[in-house]
N, C-alpha and C positions, 0 to 999 in steps of 0.2 A: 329435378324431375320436371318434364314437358307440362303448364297448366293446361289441366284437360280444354280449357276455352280455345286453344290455340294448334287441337288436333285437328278441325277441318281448313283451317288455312294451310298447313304443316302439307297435310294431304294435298291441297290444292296448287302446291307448291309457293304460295303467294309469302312464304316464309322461309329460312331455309336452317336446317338443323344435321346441313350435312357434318362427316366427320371431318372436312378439312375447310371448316367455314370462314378459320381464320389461320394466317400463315405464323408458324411455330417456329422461333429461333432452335439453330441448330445448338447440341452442344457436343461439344470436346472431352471427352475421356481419357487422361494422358497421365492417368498414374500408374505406374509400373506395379502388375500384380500376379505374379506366378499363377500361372491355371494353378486351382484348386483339384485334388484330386477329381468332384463329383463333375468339373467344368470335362476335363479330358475323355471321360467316362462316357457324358452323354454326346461327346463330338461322335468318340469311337462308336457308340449305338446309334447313332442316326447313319452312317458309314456301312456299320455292319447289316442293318435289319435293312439296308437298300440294296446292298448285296445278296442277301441271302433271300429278298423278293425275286431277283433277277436269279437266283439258281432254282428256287418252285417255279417260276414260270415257266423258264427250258425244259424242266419234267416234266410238268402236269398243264400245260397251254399249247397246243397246236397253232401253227402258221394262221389258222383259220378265226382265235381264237378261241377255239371247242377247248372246254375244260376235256381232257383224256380221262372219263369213266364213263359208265351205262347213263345216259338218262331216263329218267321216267318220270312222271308223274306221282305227288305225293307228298304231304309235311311232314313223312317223316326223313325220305331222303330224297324232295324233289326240287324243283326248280330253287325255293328261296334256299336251299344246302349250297345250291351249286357256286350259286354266286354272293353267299356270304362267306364263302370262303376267303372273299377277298373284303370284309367289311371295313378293313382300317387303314387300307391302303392309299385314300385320300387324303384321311384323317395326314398319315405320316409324313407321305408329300406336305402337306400344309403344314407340319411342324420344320419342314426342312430336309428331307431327303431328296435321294436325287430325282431328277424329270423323268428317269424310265421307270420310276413306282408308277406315276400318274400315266404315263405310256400306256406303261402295261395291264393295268386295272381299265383304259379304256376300250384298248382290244377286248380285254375280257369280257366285260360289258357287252360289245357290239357281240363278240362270238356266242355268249350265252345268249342274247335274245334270237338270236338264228336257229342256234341249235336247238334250245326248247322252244321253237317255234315252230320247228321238224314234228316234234313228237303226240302222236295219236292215243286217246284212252276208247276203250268200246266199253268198261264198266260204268262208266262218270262220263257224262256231258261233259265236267268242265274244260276237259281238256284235249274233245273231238277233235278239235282243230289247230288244236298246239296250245302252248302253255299261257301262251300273250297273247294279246291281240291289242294292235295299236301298240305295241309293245309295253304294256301295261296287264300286269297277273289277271286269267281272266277272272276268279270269283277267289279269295282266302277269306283269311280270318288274320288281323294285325300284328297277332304275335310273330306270325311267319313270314307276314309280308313287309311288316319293320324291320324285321331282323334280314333278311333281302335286299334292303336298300337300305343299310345305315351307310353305305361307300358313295350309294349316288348321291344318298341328301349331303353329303359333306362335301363334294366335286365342286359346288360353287367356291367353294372356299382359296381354290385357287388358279379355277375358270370362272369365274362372274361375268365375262366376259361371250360367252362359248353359246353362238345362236343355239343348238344342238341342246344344250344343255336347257337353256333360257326358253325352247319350244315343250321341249317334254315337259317341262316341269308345268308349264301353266298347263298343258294338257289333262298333265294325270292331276293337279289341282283339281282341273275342270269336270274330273269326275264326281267329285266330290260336290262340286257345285250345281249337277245337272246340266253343264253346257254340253254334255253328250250325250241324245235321248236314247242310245242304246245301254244308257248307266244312269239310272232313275236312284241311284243310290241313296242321296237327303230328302228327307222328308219337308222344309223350311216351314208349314204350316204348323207342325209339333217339334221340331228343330233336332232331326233324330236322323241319323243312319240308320235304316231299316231292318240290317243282320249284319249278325256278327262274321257273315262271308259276304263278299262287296269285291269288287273290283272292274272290270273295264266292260265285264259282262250283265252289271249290274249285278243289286241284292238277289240272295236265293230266299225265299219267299215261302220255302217249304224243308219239311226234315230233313237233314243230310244223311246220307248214306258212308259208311264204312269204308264202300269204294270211292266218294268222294274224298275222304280224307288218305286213304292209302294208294290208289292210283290200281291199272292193272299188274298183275305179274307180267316180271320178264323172264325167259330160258336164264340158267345160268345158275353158274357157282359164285357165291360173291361174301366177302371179309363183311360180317353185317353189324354196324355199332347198334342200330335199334331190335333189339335181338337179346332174349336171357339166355344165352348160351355163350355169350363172352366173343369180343372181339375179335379171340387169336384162333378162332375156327372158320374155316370154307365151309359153306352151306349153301345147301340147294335154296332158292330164291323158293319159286313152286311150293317146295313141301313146307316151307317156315310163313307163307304167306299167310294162313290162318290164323296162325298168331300176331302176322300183324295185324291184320282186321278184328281180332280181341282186344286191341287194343284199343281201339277206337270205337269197343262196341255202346259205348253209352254218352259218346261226342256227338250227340244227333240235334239236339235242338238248336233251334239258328235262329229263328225269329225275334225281330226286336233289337234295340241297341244295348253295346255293351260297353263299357270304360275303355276295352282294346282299341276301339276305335278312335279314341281320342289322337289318337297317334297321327291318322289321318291328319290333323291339324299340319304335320312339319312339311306336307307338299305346299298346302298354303302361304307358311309361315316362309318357305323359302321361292316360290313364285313373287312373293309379297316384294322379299330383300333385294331378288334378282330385277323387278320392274318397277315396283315401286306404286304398283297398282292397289288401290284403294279399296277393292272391292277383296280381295285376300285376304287382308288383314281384320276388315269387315267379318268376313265369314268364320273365321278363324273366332272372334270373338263371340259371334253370336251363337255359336256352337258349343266352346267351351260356357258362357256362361249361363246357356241353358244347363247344361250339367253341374253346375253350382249350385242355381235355382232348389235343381234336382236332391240335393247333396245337403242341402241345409234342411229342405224339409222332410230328409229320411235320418234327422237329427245328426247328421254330421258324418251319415254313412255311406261309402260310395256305392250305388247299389249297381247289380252284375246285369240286371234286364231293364230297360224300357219299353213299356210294349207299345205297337205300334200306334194305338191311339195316345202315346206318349205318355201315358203314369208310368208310375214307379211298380214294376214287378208285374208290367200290364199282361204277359204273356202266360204268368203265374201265380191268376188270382189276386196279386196284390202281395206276392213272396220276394221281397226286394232281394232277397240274398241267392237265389235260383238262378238256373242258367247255365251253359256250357262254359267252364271255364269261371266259376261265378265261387260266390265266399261258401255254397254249399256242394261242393262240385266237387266228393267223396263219391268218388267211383269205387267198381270194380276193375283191375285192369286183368287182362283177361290172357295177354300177352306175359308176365310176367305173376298170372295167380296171386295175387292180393289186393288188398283195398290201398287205396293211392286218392291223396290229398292234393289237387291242381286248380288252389287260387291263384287268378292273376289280376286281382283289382287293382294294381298297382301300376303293370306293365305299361300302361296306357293312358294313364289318368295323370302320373310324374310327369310325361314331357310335353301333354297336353294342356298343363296348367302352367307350366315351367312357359310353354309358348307363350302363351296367352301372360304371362306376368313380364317377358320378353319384351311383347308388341307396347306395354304399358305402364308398368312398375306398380303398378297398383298390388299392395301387398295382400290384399284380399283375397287371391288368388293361392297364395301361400296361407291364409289362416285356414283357409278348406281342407289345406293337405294335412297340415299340422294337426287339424281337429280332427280329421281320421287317428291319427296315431296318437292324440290322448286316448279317445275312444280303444284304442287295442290296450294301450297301457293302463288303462283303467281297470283291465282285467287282468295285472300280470301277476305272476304267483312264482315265491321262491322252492323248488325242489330239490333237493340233495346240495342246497346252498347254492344254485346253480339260478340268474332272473330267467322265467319264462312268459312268453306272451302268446297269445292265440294266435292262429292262422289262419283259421274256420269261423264260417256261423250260419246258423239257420236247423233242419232236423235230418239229420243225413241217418239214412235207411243202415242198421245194420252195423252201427260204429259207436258205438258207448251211450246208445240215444235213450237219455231220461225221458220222452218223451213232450219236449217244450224245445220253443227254439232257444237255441243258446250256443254260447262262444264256448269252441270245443280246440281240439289238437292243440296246445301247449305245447312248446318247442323254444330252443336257445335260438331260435334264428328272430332278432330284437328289430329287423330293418335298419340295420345301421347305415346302411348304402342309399335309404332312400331318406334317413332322417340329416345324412350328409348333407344332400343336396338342398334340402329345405333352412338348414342352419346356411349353407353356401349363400344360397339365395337371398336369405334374408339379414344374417351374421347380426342376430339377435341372438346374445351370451344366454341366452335364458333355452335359445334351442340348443346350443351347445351343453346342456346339461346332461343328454342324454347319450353321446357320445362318448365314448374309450377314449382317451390323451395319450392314444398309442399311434405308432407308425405316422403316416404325415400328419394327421390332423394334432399330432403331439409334438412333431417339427414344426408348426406354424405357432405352436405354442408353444416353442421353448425348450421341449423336453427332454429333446431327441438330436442335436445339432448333428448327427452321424446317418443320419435316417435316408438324407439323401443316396450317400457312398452303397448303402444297405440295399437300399432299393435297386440300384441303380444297376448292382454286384448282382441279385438275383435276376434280375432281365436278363445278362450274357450267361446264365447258368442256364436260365429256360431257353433262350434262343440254342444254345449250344445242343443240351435236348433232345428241342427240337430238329434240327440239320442232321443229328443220328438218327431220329425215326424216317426221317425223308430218306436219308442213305439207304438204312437199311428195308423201306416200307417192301412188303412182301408182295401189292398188291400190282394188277395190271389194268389198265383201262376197261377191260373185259370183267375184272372181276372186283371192282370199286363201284361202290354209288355215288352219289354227291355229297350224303353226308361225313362219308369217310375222309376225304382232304379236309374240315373242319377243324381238323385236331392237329396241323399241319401247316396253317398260316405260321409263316415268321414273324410275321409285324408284333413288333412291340411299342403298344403307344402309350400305356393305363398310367405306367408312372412318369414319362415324358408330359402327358396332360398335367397332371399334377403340379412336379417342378416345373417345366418351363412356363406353364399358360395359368397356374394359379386354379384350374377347375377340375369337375371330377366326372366321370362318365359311370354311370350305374345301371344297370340293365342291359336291355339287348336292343332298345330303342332310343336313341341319342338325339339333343338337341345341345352344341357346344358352350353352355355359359364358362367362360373363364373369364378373369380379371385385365388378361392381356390378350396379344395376339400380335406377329412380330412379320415383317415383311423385309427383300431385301432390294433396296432400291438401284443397284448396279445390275442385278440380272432380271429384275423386273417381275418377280416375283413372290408367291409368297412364303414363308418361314425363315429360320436365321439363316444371313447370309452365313458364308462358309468360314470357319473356326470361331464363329462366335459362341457363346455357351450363355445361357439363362438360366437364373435359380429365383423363383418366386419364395421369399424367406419368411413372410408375414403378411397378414391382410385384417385390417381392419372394417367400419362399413364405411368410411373416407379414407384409406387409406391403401398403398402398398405397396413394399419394400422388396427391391428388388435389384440383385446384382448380375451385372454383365461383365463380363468379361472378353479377350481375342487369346485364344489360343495361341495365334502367329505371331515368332517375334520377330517377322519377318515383312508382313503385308497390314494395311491401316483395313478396314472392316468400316463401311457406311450400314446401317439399320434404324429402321423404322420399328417405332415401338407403339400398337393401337390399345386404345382403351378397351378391353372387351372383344369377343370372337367377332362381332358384328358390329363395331364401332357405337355400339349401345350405350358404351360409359365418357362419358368429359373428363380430362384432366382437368385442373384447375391452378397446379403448381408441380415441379419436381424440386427436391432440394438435393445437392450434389456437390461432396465437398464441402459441406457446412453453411454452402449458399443458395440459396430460393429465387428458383427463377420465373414466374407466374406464364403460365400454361393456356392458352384459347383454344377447344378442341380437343379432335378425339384421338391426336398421334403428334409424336415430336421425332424429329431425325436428330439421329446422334452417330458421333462418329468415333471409335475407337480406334487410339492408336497403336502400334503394333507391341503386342506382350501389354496392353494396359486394362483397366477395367475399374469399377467402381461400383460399389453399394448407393440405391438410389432410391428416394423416399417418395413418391407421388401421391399428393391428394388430390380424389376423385370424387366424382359425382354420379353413384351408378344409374343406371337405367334410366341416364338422362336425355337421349337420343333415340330415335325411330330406330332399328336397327338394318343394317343393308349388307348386300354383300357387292362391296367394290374392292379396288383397289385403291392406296391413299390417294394416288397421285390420276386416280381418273377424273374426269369433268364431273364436276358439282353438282 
């Protein structure tokens, strides 16, 4: 790990801690080893899920880039639907598909900001004048606007290079920072985002409307997912509109900051890798560890408001758990007639501290997260033999309320996805206690040697699926929204992140920690070069074992193996063959020869590099 004394030279460049600080002998892999079933498996899914991108885009993308449905305004089928459609198609490209994923996701890109940039609302301001401006969402809420851009935040991954990419990105950073006074959004005196809606338009600063959250109606018949009436019916838009707006009838308060926000962080955290500028990484911090601050003195609880004079629950009396979208946020939903339970203190606060532990390895960052989930496990309770943990807290109107604040809705749902990542991050055994030794996490440990073939077997069952509901989708551009292609991406990455890169993605807001990260230095690119195959088999917190393989018994295969999504980890040794051959840096080239492969042991050094996003072989 970097001594903290040697961050502002580091910064100042007077030091250097790039990932190819020192040159890595190549090594040779020349033992003859039959692709393994799970090696041929994920060549054929990186093949097919690039194929079957290029068949959804000839349906549902126009010359223009216009996704083909209605647009309109709205979270529940508006602008971030349109273009999360495409959330993981950089992601794949970076693991190794072919260059018309990354093609085609950037058309898409450009044609979405055109087209909802078309689009007029007369019920809601926010979207008078079209959906962007500056081409940046004019006012959301993070949940929806992370989940809209998890495809751009990963673009650098195999454009670092891409002025286009390298502009936006410090821009919409810049939002966040006040360099744009028409988006006053941070508060830096109280160190707050000011609502939990934000974006280019700046914070909204007053109650939200119904119509802001649902947009106007459009004419029309339309296959509707957000809808109690089931997806396999045509419905008038018009007459079901009032149910949308019940659904959103008690989404109104906005004032003050909320943990979603934290998310904001990954524009920083990726302007920071892309320049290298000082003041991103800066902000980044000083933002999350206001929220620490915040976190430690509500005993260890993330709380859902800060009001704008910056305490805790400042909007709400002093009610840390309050708030739209907050731990007491036991509605009525009005659209579907029942009480409905929509915490998301998590949504935001995982990849905000995940950042911020990113930029510095300081595990303190992780004891925050962790201290939340004793805090819920502290309440958990056995029912029908079944562990339960809370979901709620605070005195929700109307819902089993003894009258006292208190941890309510009991539920099997343990956070295993987010207790993942904190054991990942940290691979202290003692957070592994509370995880299942099932599926991969039971393959890294041993238990499961088939888990990969498993995994690997149900992705071309779901892809296949999927390519039927495409066949057969009943709907026509006329009478789709945005959120309807959602259920319709091909890409399949969740278990490729896993085996190939050693890491795990949870939620709907991504920041990529894995153990590896693999480039191909003949076409100059990033992910495996072509018929190579990777299986992350183990990982320890210095350690990780990991076999490659060439497909081809025909062609030798060159690949570059990085420590880390972001060249964040040091090797220090691989051993290969029974031999240790000592390691300087963040990547070693290796070269397989044709049908050969090998099992390969690396000790590492996590989180011992700034993190960037280059390529190996760029300038220093």
């Amino acid at each position: 790990m970097i001594p903290r004394i040697l961050f502002p030279l580091l910064l100042a460049g007077l030091i250097s801690c790039s990932p190819m600080a020192a040159e890595n002998p190549s090594l040779v892999l020349d033992r003859p080893m039959p692709p393994p079933a799970w090696a041929l498996m994920e060549r054929e899914l990186l093949r097919l899920n690039s194929e079957a991108c290029e068949i959804f885009a000839a349906k549902y993308v126009d010359e223009r880039g216009h996704l083909l449905h209605t647009p309109r305004w709205g979270t529940l089928d508006g602008p971030d639907d349109a273009i999360e459609t495409f959330h993981n198609w950089t992601l794949l490209h970076a693991l190794g598909a072919s260059d018309s994923v990354l093609e085609l996701f950037k058309k898409a890109l450009e044609g979405h900001l055109h087209q909802y940039g078309q689009i007029r609302t007369t019920l809601t301001d926010l979207a008078r004048e079209g959906a962007y401006h500056r081409e940046f969402i004019t006012m959301s809420d993070w949940f929806h606007t992370g989940e809209g851009m998890r495809a751009f935040m990963f673009q650098g991954l195999s454009e670092p290079g891409s002025s286009r990419l390298r502009e936006r990105m410090k821009r919409f950073a810049g939002l966040y920072m006040n360099e744009d006074p028409e988006a006053p959004n941070y508060d830096p005196e109280h160190r707050i985002i000011r609502s939990i809606w934000n974006g280019s338009k700046g914070p909204m600063l007053r109650k939200a409307t119904t119509y802001d959250w649902v947009g106007d109606p459009v004419p029309g018949r339309f296959h509707l997912l957000h809808s109690p009436f089931g997806r396999s019916k045509m419905l008038d838009l018009e007459e079901v509109y009032p149910k949308m707006l019940a659904h959103c009838d008690e989404y109104l308060d906005s004032v003050g900051d909320h943990p979603l926000n934290l998310a904001a962080t990954n524009l920083a955290l990726n302007a920071y890798m892309l320049t290298r500028e000082p003041k991103y990484r800066e902000w980044v911090l000083e933002y999350v560890g206001a929220w620490k601050e915040r976190i430690e003195a509500n005993g260890g609880n993330i709380p859902t408001n800060i009001g704008l004079d910056g305490t805790i629950g400042g909007e709400y009396g002093g009610k840390w758990y309050k708030g739209t979208y907050g731990w007491n946020f036991t509605i009525f939903d009005g659209e579907i007639e029942r009480i409905a339970h929509r915490n998301t203190f998590a949504a935001g606060s995982w990849p905000g501290f995940g950042n911020a532990y990113l930029l510095t390895g300081d595990a303190g960052y992780i004891d925050t997260l962790r201290r939340q989930m004793d805090n819920i496990y502290a309440q958990e309770k056995v029912v029908d033999g079944r562990l339960m943990v809370p979901q709620m807290y605070g005195d929700p109107r109307g819902y089993k309320f003894s009258g006292r604040e208190e941890w309510y809705r009991w539920t099997t749902n343990l956070f295993i996805d987010r207790l993942m990542e904190i054991y990942l991050w940290s691979m202290d055994r003692k957070d592994l206690e509370r995880l299942p030794r099932t599926d991969w996490i039971g393959f890294l440990e041993g238990a499961d040697p088939e888990y990969p073939e498993k995994a690997l077997r149900k992705d071309f069952e779901s892809l296949r699926a999927t390519m039927q509901a495409i066949e057969e989708d009943p709907t026509t551009p006329e009478t789709r929204l945005a959120d309807w292609l959602l259920d319709l991406n091909p890409a399949r990455t969740g278990n490729l992140v896993n085996l190939m890169l050693g890491g795990h993605l949870a939620g709907r807001i991504w920041t990529l920690h894995t153990r590896v990260r693999y480039f191909d230095p003949e076409r100059r690119r990033s992910g495996l070069p072509r018929d190579v195959a990777a299986l992350v088999e183990k990982l320890t917190g210095d350690s990780l074992t990991l076999t490659l393989v060439n497909t081809s018994p025909l062609h030798p295969r060159d690949l570059i193996v990085q420590a880390g999504a972001y060249a964040e980890h040091r090797f220090q040794s691989v051993t290969l063959n029974g031999k240790t051959t000592p390691i300087e840096g963040s990547s070693i080239r290796l070269r397989l020869k044709p049908g050969c492969g090998s099992r390969l042991v690396f000790s590492m050094q996590r989180y011992a590099n700034q993190p960037r996003l280059a390529m190996p072989w760029d300038p220093r």
